[in-house]
N, C-alpha and C positions, 0 to 999 in steps of 0.2 A: 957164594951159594945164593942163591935164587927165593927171592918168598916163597911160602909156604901158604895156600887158602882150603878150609875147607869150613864146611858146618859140623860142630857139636854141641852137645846139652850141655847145657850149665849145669852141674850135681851138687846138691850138698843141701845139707842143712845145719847151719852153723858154719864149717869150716865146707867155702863151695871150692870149687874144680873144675875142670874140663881134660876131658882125656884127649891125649894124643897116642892114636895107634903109631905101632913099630914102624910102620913104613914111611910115616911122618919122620918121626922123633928117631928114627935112628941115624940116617943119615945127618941130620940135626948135629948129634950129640958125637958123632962121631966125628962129624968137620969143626968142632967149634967144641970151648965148654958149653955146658950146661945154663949160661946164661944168656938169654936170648928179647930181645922187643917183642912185645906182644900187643896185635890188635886187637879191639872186640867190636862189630859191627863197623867197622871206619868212624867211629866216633871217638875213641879212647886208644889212647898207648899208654902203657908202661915196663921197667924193667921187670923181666920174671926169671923164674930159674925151672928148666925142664926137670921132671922128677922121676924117676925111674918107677917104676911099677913093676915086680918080679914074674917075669913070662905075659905080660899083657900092655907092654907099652910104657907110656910116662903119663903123667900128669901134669896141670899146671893148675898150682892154686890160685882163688879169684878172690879177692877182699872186696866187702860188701862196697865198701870205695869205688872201686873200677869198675864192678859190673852198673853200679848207679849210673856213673859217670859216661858207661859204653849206654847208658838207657836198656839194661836186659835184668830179667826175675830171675832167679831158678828157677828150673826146668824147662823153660823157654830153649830153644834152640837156639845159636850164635855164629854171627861170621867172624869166623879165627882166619888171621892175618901173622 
């Protein structure tokens, strides 16, 4: 399967996120498990696991770690890789 790019928010407060719509993540989730490399800005990778979201997609949580590490705030916008 072929990367995946697009832009989304960062959400959270406390426990942050990034949503991945269905037409992202489904194909995703359906060629592979659920555990997938995650970019953020081309600055950061790490392992994550896509999250299901009931009628709206998946998720992926972002530990204050990573997002430091990619250089991004919450609610700042991000380049998902």
């Amino acid at each position: 399967m072929e990367p995946v790019e697009y832009q989304a928010r960062l959400d959270g407060d406390g426990w942050h996120s990034i949503h991945v719509p269905a037409e992202i993540g489904d194909p995703i989730a359906e060629a592979h498990s659920r555990r997938i490399i995650v970019r953020l800005n081309d600055a950061h990778e790490w392992n994550a696991a896509l999250m299901p979201i009931k009628g709206d997609g998946y998720y992926i949580m972002v530990s204050k770690k990573n997002f430091k590490a990619a250089e991004a705030e919450p609610g700042e916008e991000v380049h998902v890789q």
